[in-house]
C-alpha positions in Angstrom: 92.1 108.7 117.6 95.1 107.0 115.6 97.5 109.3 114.1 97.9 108.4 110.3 101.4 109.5 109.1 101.6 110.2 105.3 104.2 108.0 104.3 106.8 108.0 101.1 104.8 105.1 99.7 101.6 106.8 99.8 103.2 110.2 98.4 104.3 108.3 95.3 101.2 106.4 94.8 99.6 109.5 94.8 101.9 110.8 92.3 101.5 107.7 89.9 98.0 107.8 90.2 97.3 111.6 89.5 100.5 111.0 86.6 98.5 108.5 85.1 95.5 110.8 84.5 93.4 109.9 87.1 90.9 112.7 88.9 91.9 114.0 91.9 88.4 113.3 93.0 89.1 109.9 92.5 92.4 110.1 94.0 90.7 111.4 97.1 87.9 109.0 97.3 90.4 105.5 97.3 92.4 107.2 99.7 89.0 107.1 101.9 88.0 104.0 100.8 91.2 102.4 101.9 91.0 103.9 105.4 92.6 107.5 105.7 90.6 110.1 107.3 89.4 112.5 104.9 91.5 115.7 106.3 94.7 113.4 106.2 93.8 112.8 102.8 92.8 116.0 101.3 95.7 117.2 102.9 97.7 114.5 101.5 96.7 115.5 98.0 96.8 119.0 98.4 100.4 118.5 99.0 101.4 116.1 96.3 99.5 118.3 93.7 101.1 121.2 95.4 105.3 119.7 94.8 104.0 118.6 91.3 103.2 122.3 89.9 106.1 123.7 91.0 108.3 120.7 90.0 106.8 121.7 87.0 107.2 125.4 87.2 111.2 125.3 88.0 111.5 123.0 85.3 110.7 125.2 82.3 113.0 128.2 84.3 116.9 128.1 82.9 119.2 127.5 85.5 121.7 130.0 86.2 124.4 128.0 85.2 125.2 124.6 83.5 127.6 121.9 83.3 130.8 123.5 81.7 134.6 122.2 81.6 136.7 125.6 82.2 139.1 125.7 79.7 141.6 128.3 79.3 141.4 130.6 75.5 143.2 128.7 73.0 143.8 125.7 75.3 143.5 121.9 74.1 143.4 120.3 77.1 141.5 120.5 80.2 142.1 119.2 83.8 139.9 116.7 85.4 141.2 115.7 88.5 143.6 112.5 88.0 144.4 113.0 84.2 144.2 115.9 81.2 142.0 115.3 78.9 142.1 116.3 75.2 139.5 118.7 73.6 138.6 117.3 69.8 135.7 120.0 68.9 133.3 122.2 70.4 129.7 123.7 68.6 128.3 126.4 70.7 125.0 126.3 69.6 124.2 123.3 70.5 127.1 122.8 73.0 128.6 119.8 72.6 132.4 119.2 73.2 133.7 116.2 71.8 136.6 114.8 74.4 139.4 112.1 73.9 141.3 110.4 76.6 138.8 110.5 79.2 139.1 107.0 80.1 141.9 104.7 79.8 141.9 101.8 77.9 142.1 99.5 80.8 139.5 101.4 82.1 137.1 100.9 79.3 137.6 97.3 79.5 136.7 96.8 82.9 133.5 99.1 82.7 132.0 96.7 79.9 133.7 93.1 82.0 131.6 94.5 85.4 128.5 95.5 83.0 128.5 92.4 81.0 126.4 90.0 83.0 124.4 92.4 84.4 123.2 93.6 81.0 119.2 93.1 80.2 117.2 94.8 76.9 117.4 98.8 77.7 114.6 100.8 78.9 113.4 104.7 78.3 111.2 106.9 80.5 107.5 106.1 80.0 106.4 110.2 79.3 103.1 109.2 80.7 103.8 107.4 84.0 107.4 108.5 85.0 108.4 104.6 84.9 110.0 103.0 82.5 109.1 101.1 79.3 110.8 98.6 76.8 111.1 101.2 73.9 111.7 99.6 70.2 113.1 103.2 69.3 116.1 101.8 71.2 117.3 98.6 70.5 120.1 97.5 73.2 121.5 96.1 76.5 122.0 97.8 79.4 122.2 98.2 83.2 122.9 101.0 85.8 125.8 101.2 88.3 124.7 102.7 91.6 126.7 106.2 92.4 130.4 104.9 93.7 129.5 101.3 93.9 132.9 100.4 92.8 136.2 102.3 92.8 136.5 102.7 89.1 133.0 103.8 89.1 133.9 106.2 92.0 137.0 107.6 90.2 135.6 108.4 86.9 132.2 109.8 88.6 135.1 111.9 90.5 136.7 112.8 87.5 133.4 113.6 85.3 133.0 116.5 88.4 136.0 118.2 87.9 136.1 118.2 84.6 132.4 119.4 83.9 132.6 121.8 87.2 128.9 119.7 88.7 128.3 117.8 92.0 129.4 114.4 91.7 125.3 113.8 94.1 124.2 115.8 90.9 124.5 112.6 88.9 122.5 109.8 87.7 124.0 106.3 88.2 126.5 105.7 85.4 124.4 103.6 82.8 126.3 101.1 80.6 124.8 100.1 77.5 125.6 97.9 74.6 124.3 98.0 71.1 125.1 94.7 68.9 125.2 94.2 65.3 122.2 96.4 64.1 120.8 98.1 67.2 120.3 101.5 67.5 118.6 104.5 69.4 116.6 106.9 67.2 116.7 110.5 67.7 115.4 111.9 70.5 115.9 114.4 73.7 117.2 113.4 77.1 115.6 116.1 79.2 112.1 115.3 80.6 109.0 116.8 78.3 107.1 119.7 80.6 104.2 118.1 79.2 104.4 115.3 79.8 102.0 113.7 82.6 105.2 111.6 84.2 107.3 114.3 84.3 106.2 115.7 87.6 107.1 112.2 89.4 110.7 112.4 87.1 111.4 115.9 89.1 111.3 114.9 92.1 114.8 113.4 92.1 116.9 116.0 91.1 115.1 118.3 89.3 115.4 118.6 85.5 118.1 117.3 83.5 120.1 119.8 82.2 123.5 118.0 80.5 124.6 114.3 79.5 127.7 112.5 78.9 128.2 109.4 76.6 131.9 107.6 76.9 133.0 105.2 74.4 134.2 101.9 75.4 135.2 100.2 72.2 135.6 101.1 68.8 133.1 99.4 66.3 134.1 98.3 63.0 131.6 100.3 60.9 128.9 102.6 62.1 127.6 103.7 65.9 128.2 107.5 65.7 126.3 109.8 67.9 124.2 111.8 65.3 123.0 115.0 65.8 120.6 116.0 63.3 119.4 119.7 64.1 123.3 120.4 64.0 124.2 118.5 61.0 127.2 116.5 63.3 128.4 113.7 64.4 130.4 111.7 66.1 132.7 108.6 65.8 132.5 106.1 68.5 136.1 105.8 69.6 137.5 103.9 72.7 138.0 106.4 75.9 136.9 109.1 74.2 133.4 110.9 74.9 130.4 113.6 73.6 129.2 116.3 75.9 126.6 118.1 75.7 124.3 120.7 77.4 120.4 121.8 77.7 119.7 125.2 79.4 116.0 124.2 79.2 113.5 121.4 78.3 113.0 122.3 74.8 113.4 121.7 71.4 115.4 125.4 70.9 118.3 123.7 72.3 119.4 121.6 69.5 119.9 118.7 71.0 118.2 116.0 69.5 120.1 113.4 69.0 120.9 109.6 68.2 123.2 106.5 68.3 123.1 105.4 64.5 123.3 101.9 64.0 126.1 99.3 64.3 127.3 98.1 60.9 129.9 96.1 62.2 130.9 93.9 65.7 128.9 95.6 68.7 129.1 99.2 70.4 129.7 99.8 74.0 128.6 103.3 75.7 128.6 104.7 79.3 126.5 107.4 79.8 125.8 109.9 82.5 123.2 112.0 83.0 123.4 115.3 85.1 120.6 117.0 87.2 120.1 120.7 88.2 119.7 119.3 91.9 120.7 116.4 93.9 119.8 113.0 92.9 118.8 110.8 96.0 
């Protein structure tokens, strides 16, 4: 008798099928129909089912500790590696720390000259698939550099770790985005909803997200600021400078809904990082 090795690509079908609300019943029966022997299949799903509860369970548990810059009492500055940077304003609940100087000018320039023709309409996680979607809520351009693909990408994903004390392999790929004359992105939450039926598929890279980063590359004219309406704040879209924030868990308690308001004037380019509780393969 053949051995029939369950492979990645059957794993994930499995968790895009059961993510997409279909029985495991039926799950079980296509896997049949298509060939696998039925042990190797209920095993197969057994499994996957298995990695998706308790994706599920360590999601809604806090981690121990989060993203944080370690900053000395009464200090203005903080260390990250090749340069200081500058502390602007902190809230504590939610925490967000507003940074300047994180990138250099030059550096800003060529982030948005290696994104620029790259750049297609931006996407958001579909809740129900873990895929993702064209989303009118958000209304730009974007694309995703791959961890270290390039050394500037390399040295600020370096310097991102130091200064937030987190894994660089704790990252998502630096996303670039641009938002012209009247785009925006409407309030919402970064981490990945518990309920949601994708998020079990979402988990398995990484775990939950627990913190982002958003760098300005430009300063617009008129409007662009990162809103965030639970907390009554926001923030100015400046050139090198950048908005921190954390999430100990997936849930609306943390205050962290936020927004990019729209673009009143010339065009608004952003790099954002998001960062996991695990390692992102």
């Amino acid at each position: 008798m053949t051995t029939q090795i369950v492979s990645l690509e059957l794993q994930r079908w499995i968790d895009e099928q059961t993510a997409n609300g279909v029985a495991a019943e039926a799950v079980l029966e296509a896997m049949i129909t298509s060939g696998w022997r039925r042990e190797v299949a209920r095993g197969a799903l057994r499994a996957a089912l298995e990695a998706q509860q308790k994706a599920q369970r360590e999601s809604s548990v806090a981690p121990a500790h989060l993203p944080e810059p370690q900053v000395a009492e009464g200090a203005h500055r903080v260390a990250a590696g090749d340069r200081e940077v500058l502390i602007v304003s902190t809230l504590r609940a939610p925490r967000v720390i507003v940074f300047a100087d994180l990138l250099a000018a030059d550096e800003c320039d060529e982030l948005v000259a290696l994104a620029r023709e790259r750049l297609a309409r931006s996407e958001t996680v579909h809740s129900e698939t873990g895929g993702t979607e064209i989303n009118t809520a958000r209304t730009s351009d974007g694309m995703f550099f791959a961890r270290a693909e390039n050394a500037l990408v390399g040295r600020i994903e370096a310097r991102i770790a130091v200064l937030l004390n987190w894994p660089v392999d704790h990252g998502e790929g630096l996303q670039v985005l641009r938002y012209s004359l009247g785009a925006e992105y409407r309030p919402h939450y970064d981490y990945f909803d518990p309920a949601d039926p994708g998020t079990a598929l979402l988990l398995r890279r990484g775990g939950q997200r627990v913190a982002s980063l958003v760098m300005y590359l430009n300063t617009p004219p008129r409007g662009g600021a990162t809103t965030f309406p639970d907390a009554g704040f926001a923030v100015a879209a400046r050139r090198g400078a950048a908005v921190f924030f954390s999430y100990d868990r997936p849930h609306p308690d943390t205050r962290t809904l936020h927004g990019g308001a729209p673009v009143l004037e010339g065009e608004k380019w952003v790099a954002t990082k998001w960062l996991r509780a695990g390692r992102f393969d």
